[in-house]
DSSP file (Angstrom, degrees, kcal/mol; ACC not computed):
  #  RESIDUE AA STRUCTURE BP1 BP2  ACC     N-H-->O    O-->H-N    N-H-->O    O-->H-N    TCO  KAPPA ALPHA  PHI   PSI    X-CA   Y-CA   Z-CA
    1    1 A X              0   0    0      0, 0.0     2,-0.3     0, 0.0     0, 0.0   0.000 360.0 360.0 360.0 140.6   19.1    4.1  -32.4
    2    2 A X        -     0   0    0      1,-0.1     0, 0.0     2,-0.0     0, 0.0  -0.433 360.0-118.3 -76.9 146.0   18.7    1.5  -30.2
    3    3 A X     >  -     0   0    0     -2,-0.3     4,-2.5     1,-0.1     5,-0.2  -0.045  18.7-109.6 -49.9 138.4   17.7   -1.9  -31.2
    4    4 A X  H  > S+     0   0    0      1,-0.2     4,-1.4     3,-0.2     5,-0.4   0.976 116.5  42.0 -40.2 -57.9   14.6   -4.5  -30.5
    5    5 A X  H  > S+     0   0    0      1,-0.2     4,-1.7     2,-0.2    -1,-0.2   0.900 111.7  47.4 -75.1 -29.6   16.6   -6.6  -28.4
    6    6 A X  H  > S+     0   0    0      2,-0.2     4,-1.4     3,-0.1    -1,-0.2   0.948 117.1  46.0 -63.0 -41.8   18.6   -4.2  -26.3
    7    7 A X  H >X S+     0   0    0     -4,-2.5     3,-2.1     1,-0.2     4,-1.2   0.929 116.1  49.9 -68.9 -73.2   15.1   -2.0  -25.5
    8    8 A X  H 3X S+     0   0    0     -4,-1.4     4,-2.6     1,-0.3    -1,-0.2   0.804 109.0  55.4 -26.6 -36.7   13.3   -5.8  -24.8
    9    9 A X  H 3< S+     0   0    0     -4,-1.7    -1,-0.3    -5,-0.4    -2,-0.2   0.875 106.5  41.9 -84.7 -13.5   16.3   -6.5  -22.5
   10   10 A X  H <X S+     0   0    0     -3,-2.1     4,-1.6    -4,-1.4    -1,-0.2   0.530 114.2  59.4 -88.6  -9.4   16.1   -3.4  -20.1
   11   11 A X  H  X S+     0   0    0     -4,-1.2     4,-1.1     2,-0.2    -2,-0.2   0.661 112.3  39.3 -91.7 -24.1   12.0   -4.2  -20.2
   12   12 A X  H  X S+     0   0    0     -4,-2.6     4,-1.3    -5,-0.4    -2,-0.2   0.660  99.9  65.8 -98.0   4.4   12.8   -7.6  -18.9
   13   13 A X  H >> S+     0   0    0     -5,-0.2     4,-1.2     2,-0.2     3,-0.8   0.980 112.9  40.6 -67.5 -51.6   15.3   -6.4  -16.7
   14   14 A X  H 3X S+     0   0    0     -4,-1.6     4,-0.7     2,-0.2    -2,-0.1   0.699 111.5  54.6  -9.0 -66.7   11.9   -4.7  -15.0
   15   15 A X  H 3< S+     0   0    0     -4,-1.1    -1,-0.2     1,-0.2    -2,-0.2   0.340 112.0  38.5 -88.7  -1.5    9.9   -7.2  -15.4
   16   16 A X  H <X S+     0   0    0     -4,-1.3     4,-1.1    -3,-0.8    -2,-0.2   0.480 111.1  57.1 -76.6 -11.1   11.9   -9.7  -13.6
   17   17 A X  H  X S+     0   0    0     -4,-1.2     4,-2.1     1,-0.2    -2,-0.2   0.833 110.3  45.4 -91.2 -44.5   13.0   -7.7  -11.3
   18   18 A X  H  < S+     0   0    0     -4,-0.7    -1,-0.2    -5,-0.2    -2,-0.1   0.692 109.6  52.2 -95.7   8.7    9.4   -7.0  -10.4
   19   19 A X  H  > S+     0   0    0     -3,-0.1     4,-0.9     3,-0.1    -2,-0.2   0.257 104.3  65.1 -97.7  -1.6    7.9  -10.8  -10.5
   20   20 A X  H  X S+     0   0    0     -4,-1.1     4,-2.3     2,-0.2    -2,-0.2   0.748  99.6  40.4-110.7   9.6   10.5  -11.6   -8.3
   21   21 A X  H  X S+     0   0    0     -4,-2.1     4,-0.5     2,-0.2    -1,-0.1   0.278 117.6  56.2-104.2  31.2    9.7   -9.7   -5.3
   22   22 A X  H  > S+     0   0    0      2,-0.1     4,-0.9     3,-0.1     8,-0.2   0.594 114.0  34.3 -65.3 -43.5    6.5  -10.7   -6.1
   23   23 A X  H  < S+     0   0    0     -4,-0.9    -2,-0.2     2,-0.2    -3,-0.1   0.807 110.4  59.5 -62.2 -49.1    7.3  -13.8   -6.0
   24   24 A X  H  < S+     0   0    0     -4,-2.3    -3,-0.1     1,-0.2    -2,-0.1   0.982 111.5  48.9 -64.9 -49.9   10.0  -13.7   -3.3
   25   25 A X  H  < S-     0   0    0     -4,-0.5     4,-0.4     4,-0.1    -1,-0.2   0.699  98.8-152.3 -66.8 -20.2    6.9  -12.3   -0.8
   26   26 A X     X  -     0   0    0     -4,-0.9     4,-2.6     3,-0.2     5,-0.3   0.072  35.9 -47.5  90.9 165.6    4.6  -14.7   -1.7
   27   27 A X  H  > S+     0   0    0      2,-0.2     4,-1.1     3,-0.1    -1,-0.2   0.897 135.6  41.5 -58.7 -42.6    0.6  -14.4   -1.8
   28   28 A X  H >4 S+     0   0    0      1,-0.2     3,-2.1     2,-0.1    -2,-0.1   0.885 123.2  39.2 -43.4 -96.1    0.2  -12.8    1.8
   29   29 A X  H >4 S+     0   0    0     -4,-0.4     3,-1.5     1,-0.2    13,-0.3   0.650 113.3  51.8  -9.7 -61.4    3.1  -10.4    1.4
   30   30 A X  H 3< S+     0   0    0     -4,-2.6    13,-2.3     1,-0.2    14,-0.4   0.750 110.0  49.0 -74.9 -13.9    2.7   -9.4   -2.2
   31   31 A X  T << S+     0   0    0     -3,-2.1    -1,-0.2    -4,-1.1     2,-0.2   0.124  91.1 111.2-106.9  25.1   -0.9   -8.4   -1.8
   32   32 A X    <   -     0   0    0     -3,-1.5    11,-0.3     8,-0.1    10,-0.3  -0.430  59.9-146.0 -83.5 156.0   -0.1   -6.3    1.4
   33   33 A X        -     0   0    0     -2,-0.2     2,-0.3     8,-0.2     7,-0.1  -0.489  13.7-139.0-107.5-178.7   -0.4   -2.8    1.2
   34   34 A X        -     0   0    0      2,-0.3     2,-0.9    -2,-0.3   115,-0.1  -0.870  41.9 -92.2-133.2 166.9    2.5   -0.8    3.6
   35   35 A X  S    S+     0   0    0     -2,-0.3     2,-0.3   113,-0.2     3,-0.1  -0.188  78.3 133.2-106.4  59.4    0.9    2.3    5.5
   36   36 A X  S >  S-     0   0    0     -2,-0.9     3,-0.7     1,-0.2    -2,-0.3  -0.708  72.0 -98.8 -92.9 138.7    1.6    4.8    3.2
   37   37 A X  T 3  S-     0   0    0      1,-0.3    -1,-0.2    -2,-0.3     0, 0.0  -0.193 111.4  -8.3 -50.7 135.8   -1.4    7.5    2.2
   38   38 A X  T 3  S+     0   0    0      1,-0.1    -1,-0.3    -3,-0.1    -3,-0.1   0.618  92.2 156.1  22.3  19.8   -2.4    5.7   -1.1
   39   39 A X    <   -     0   0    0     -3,-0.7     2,-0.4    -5,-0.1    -1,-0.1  -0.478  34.1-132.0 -72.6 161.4    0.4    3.0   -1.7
   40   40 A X        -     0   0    0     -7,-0.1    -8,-0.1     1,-0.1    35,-0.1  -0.728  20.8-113.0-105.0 134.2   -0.3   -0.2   -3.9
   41   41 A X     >  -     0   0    0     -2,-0.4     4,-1.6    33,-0.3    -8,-0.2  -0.376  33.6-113.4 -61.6 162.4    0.5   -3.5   -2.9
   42   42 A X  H  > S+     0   0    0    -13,-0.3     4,-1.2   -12,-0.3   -11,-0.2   0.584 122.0  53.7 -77.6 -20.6    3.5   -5.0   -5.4
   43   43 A X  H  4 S+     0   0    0    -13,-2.3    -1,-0.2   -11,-0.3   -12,-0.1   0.956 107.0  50.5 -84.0 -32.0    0.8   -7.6   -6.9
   44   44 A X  H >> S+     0   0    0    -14,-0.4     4,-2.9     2,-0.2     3,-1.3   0.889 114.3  53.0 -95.3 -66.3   -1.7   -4.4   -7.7
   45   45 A X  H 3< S+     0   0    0     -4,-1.6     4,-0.5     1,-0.3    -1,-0.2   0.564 107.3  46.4 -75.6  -7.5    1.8   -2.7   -9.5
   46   46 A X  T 3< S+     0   0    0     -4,-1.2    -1,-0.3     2,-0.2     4,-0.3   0.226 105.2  56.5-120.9  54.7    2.4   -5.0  -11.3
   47   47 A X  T <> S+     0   0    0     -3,-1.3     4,-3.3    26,-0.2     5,-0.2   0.613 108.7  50.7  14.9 -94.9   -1.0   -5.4  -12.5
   48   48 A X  H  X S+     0   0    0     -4,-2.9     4,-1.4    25,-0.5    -3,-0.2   0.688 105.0  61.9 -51.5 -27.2   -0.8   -2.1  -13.4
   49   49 A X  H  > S+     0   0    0     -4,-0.5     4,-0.8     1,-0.2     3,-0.4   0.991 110.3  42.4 -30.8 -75.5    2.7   -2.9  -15.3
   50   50 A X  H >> S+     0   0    0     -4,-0.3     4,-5.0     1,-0.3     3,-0.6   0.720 104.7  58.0 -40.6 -52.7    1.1   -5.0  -17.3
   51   51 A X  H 3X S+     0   0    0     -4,-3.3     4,-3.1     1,-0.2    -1,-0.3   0.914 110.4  46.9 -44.4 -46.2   -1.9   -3.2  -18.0
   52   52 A X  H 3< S+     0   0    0     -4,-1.4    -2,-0.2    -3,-0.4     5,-0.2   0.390 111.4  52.2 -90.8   1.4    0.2   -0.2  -19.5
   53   53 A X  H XX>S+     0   0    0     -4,-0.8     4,-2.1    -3,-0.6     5,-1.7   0.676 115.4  47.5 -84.4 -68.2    2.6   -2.9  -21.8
   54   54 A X  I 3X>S+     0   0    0     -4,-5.0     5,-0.8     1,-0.3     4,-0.7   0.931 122.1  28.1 -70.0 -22.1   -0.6   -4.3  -23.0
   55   55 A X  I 3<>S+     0   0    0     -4,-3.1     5,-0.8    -5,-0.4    -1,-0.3   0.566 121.8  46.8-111.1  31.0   -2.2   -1.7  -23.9
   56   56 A X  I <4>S+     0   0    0     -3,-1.6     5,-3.5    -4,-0.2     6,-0.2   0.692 130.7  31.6 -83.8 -62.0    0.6    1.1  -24.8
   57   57 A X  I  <>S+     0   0    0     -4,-2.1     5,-1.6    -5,-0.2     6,-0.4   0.933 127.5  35.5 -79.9 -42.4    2.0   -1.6  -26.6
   58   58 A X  I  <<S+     0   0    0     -5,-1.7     6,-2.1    -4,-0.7    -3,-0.2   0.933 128.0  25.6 -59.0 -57.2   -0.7   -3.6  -27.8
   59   59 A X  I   <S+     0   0    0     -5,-0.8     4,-0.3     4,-0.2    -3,-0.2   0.884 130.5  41.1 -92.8 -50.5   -3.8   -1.2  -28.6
   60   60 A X  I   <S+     0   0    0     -5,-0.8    48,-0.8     1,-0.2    -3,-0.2   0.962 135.4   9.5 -66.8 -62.2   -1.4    2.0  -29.3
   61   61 A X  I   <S+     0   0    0     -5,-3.5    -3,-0.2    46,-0.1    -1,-0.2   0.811 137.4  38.5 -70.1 -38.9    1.4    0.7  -31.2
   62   62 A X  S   <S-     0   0    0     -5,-1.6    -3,-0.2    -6,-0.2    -4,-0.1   0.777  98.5-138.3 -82.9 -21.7    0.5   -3.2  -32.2
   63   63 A X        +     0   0    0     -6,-0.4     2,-0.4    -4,-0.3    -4,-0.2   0.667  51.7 143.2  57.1  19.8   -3.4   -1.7  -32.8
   64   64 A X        -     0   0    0     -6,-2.1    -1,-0.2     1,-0.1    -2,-0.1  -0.590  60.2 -93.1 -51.5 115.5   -5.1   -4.9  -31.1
   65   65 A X        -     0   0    0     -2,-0.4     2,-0.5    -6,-0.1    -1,-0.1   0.035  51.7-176.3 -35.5 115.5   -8.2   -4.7  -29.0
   66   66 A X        -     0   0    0    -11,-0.1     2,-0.4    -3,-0.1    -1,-0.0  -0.988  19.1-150.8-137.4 142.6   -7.3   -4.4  -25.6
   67   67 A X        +     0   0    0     -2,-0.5     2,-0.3     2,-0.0   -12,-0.0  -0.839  17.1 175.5 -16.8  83.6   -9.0   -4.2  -22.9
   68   68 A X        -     0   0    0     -2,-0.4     2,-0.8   -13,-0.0    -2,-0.0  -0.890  25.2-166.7-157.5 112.7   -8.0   -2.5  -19.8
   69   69 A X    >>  +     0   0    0     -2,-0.3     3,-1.3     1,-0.2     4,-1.0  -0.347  20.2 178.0 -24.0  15.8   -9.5   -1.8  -16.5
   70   70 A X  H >> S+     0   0    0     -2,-0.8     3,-1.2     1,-0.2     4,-1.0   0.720  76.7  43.7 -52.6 -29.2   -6.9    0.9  -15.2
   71   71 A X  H >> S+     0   0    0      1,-0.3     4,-1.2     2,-0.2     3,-1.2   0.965 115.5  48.5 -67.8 -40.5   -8.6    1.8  -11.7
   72   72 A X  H <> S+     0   0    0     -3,-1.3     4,-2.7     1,-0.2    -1,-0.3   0.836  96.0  66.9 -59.6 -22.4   -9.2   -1.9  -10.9
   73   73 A X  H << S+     0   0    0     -3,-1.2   -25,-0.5    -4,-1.0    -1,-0.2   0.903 107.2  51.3 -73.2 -30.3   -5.3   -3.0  -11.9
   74   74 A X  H << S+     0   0    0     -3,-1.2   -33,-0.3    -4,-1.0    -1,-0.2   0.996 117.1  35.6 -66.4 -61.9   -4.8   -0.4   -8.2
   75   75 A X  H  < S+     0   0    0     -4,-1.2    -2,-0.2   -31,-0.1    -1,-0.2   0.865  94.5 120.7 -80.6 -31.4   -7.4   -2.5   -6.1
   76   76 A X     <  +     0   0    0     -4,-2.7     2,-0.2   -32,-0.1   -32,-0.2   0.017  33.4 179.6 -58.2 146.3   -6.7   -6.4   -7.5
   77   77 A X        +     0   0    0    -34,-0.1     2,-0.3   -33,-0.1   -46,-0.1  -0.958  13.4 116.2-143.6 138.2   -5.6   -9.2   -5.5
   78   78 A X        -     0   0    0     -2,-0.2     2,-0.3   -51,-0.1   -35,-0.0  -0.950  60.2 -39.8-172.6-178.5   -4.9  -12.7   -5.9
   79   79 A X     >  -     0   0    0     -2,-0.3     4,-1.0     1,-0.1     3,-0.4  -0.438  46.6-132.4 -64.7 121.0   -2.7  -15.5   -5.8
   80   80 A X  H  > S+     0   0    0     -2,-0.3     4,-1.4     1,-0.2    -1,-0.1   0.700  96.6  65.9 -49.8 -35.0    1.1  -14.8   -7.2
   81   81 A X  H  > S+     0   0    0      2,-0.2     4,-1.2     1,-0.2     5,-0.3   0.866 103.7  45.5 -79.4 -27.4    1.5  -18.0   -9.7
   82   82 A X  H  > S+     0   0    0     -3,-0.4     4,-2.6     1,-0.3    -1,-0.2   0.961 114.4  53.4 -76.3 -43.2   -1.4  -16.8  -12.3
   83   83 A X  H  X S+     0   0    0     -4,-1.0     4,-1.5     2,-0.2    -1,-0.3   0.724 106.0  43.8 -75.5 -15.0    0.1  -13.6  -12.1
   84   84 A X  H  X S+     0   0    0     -4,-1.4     4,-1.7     2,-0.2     5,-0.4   0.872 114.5  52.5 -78.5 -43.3    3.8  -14.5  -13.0
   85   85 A X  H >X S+     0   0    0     -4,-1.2     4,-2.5     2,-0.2     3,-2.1   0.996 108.0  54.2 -53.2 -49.9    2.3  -16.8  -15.9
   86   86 A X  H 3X>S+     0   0    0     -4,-2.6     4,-5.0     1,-0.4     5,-0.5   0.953 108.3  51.9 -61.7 -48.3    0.2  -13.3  -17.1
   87   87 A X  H 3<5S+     0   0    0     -4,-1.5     4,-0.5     2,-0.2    -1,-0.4   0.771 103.7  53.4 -54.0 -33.4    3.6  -11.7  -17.1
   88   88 A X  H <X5S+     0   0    0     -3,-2.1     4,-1.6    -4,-1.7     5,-0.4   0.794 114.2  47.2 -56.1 -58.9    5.3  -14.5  -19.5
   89   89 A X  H  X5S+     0   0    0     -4,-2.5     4,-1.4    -5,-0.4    -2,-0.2   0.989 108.1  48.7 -80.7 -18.1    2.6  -13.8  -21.8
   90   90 A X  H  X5S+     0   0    0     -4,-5.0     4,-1.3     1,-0.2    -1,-0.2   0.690 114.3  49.6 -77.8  -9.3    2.6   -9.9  -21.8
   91   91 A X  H  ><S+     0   0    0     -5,-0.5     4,-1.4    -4,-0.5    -1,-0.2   0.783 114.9  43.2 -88.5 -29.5    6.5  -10.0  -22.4
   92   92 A X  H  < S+     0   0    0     -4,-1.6     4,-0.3     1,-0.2    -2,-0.2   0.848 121.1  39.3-101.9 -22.5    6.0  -12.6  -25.3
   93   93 A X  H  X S+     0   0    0     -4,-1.4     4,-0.7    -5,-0.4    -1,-0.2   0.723 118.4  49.9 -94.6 -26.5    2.9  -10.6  -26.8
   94   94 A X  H  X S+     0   0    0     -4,-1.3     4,-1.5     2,-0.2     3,-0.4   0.950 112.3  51.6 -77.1 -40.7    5.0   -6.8  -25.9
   95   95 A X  H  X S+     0   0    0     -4,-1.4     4,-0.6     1,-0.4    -1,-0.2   0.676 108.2  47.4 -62.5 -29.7    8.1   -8.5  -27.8
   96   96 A X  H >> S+     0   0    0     -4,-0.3     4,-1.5     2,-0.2     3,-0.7   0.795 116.7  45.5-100.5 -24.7    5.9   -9.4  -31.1
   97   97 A X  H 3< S+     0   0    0     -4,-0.7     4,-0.4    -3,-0.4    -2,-0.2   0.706 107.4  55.5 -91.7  -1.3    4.4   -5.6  -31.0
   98   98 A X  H 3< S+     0   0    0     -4,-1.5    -1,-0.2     2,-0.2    -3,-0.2   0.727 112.3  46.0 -90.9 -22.2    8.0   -4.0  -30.5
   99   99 A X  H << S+     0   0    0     -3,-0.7    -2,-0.2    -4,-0.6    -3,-0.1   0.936 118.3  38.8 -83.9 -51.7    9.0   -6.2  -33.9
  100  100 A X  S  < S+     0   0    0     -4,-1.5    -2,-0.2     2,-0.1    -1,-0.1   0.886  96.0 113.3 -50.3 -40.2    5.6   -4.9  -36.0
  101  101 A X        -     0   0    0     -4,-0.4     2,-0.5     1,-0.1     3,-0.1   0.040  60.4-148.3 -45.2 145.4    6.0   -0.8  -34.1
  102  102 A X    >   -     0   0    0    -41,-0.2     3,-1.3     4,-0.2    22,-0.5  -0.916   8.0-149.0-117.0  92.9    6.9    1.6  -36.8
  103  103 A X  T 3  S+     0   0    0     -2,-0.5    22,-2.1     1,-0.2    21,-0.7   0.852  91.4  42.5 -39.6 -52.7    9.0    3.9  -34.4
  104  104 A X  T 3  S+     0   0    0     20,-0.1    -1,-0.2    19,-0.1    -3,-0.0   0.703  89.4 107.8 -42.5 -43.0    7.8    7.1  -36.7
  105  105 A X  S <  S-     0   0    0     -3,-1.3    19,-2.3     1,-0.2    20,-0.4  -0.108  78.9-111.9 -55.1 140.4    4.5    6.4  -37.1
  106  106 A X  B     -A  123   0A   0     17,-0.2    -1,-0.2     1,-0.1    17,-0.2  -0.180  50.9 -80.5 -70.4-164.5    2.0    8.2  -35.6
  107  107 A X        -     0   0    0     15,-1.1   -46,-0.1     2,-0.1    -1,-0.1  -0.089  31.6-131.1 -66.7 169.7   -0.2    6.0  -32.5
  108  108 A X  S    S-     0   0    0    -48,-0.8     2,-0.3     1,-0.1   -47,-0.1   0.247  83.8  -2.7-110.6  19.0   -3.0    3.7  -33.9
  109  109 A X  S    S-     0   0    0      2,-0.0     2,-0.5   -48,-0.0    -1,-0.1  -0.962  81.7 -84.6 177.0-173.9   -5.3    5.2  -31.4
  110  110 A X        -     0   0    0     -2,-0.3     2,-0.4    -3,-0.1     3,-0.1  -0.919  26.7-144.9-127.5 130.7   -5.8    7.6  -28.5
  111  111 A X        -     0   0    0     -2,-0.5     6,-0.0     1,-0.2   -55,-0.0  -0.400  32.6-101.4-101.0 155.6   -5.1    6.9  -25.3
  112  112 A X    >   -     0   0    0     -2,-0.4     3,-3.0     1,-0.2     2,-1.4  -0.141  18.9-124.7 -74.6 150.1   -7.4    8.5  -22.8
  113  113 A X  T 3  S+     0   0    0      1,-0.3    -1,-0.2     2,-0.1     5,-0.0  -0.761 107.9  58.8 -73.3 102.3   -6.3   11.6  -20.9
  114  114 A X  T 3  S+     0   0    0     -2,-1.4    -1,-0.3     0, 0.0    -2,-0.1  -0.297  82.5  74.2-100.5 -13.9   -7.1    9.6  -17.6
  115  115 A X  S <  S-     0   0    0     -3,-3.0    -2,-0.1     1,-0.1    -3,-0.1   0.384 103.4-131.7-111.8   4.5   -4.9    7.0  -18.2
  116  116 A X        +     0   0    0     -4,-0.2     2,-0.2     1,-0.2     3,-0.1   0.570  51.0 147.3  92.2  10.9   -1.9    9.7  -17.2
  117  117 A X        -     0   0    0     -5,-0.3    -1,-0.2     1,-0.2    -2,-0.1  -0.530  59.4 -43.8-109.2 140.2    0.5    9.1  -20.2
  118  118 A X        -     0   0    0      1,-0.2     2,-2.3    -2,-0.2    -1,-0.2   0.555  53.2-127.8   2.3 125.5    2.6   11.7  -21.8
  119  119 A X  S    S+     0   0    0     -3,-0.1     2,-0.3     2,-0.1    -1,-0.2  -0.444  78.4  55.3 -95.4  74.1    1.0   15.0  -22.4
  120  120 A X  S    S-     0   0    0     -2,-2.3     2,-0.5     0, 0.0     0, 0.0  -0.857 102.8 -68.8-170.5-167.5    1.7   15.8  -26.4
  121  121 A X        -     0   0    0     -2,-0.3     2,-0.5     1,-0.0    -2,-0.1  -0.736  57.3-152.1-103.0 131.9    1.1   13.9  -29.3
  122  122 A X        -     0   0    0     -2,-0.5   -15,-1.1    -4,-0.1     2,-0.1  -0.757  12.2-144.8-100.1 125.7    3.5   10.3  -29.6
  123  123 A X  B  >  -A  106   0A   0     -2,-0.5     4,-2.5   -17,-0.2   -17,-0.2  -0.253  44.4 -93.9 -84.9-153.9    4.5    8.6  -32.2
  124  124 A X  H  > S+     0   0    0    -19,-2.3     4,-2.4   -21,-0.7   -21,-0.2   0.909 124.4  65.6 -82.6 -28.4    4.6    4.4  -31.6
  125  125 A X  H  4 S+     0   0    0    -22,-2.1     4,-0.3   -23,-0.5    -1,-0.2   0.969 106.4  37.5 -23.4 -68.5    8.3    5.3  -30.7
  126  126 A X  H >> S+     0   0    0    -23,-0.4     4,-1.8     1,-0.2     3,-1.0   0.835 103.9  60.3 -74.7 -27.3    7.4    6.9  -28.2
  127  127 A X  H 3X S+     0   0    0     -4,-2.5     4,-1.7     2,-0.2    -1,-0.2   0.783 104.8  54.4 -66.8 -43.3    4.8    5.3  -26.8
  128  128 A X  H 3< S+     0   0    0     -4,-2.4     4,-0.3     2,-0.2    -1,-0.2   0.417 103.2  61.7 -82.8  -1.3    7.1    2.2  -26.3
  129  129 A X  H <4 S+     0   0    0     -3,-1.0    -2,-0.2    -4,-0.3    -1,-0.2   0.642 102.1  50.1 -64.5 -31.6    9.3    4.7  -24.5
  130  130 A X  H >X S+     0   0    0     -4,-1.8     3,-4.0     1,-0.2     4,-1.4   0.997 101.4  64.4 -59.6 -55.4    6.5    5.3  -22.0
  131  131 A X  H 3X S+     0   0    0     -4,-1.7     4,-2.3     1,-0.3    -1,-0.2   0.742 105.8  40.6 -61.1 -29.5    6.2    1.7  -21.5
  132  132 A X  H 34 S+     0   0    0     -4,-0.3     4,-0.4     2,-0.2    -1,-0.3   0.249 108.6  65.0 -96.7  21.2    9.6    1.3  -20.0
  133  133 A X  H <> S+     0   0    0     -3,-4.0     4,-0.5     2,-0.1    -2,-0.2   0.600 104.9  44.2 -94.1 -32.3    9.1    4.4  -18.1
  134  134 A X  H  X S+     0   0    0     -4,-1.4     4,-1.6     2,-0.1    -2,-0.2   0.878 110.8  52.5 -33.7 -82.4    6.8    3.0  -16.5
  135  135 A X  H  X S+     0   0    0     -4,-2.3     4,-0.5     1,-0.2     5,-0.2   0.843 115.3  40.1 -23.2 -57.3    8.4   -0.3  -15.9
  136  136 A X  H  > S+     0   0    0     -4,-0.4     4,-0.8     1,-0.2    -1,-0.2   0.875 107.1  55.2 -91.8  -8.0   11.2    1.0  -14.6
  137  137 A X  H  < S+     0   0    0     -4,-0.5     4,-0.3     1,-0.3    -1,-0.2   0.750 114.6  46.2 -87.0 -15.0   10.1    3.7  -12.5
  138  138 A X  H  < S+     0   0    0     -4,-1.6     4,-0.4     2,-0.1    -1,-0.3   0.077  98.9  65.6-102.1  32.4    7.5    1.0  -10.6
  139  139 A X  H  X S+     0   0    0     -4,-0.5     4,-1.6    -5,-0.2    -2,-0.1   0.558 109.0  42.1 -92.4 -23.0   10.1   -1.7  -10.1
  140  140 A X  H  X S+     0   0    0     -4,-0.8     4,-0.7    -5,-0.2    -2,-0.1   0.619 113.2  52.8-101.4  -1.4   11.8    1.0   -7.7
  141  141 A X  H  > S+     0   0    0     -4,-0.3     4,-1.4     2,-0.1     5,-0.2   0.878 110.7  44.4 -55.1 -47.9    8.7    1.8   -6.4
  142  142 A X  H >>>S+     0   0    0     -4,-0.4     4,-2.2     2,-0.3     3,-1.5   0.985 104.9  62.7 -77.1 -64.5    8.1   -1.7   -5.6
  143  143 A X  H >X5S+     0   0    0     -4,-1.6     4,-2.4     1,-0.3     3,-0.8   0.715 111.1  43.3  12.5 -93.2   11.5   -2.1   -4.3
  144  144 A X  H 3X5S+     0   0    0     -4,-0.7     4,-2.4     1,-0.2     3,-0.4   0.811 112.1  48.4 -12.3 -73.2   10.3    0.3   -2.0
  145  145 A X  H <X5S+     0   0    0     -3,-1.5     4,-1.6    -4,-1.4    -1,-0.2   0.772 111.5  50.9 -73.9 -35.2    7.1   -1.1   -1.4
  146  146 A X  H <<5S+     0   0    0     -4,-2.2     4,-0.3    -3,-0.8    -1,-0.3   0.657 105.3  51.2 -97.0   6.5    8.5   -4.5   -0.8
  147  147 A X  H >X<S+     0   0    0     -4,-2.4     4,-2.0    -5,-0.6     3,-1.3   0.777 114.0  53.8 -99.4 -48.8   11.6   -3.6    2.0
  148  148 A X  H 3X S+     0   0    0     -4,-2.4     4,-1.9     1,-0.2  -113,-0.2   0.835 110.0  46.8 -56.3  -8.0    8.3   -1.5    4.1
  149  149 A X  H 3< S+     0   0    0     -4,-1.6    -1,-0.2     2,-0.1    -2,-0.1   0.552 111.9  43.6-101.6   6.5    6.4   -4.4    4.0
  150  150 A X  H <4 S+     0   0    0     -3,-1.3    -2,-0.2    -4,-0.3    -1,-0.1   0.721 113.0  55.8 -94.8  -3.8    9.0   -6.7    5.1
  151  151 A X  H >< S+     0   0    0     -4,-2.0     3,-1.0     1,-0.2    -3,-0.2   0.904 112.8  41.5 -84.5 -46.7    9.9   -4.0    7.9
  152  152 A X  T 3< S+     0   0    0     -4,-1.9    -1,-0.2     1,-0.2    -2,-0.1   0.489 111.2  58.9 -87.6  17.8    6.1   -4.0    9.3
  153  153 A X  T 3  S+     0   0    0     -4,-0.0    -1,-0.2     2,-0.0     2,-0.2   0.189  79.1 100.3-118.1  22.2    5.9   -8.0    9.0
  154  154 A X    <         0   0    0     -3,-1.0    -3,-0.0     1,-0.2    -4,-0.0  -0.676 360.0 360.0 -88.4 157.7    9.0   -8.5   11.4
  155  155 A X              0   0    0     -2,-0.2    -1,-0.2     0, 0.0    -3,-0.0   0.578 360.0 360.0 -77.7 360.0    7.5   -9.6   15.1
């Protein structure tokens, strides 16, 4: 089975990989949308990264109140430096709920069918499978996301 630290190291391979082209575009850039029928700006996905670490990992697995907003984590925008910091603390906070998870166990709550997550019942195993399913499948959206917005921002 694999290990805390190997599963933490392909979830920050993710999650640097998506604060820095967030970072490399910079506040303009990273809160751009490209002019695709419903695309997300890269600051807006990982937003939504985040959202679904803390509360996959946090309220389902760790069982902590969380919070979560999902339809606003689509629309937000702001300044890139708050957001990088938010990311250093949802890695340090996913990292302490990946040590506590009891892979077997069932979840420590139920996560609401809107919020789009595996359709059967998860244990906390699984549930921290989601979370890097997630990850990794928007870090090559954003990829994506971030070579069309550097394509429509040439003159």
């Amino acid at each position: 089975m694999i290990t805390d630290d190997d599963y933490l190291y392909y979830v920050d391979r993710a999650l640097d990989g998506m604060s820095g082209i967030v970072a490399g575009l910079g506040d303009r850039l990273a809160n751009t949308r490209p002019p695709f029928p419903g695309a997300n700006s890269p600051y807006a996905l990982l937003t939504h990264c985040l959202g679904v670490a803390s509360y996959w990992g946090g309220h389902l697995v760790a069982g902590r109140e969380v919070v979560r907003d999902r339809d606003a984590e689509f629309t937000c925008a702001g300044p890139v430096g708050p957001l990088l910091e938010e990311v250093a603390s949802v890695r340090a906070r996913l990292a302490e709920d990946l040590r506590a998870a009891e892979p077997g166990a069932p979840l420590r709550g139920t996560p609401p069918a809107a919020f789009l997550g595996p359709d059967r019942e998860l244990t906390q195993g699984a549930a921290l499978l989601h979370v890097y399913e997630e990850l990794a499948q928007h870090h090559g959206q954003m990829e994506i996301l971030r070579d069309a917005i550097l394509a429509g921002d040439r003159p």
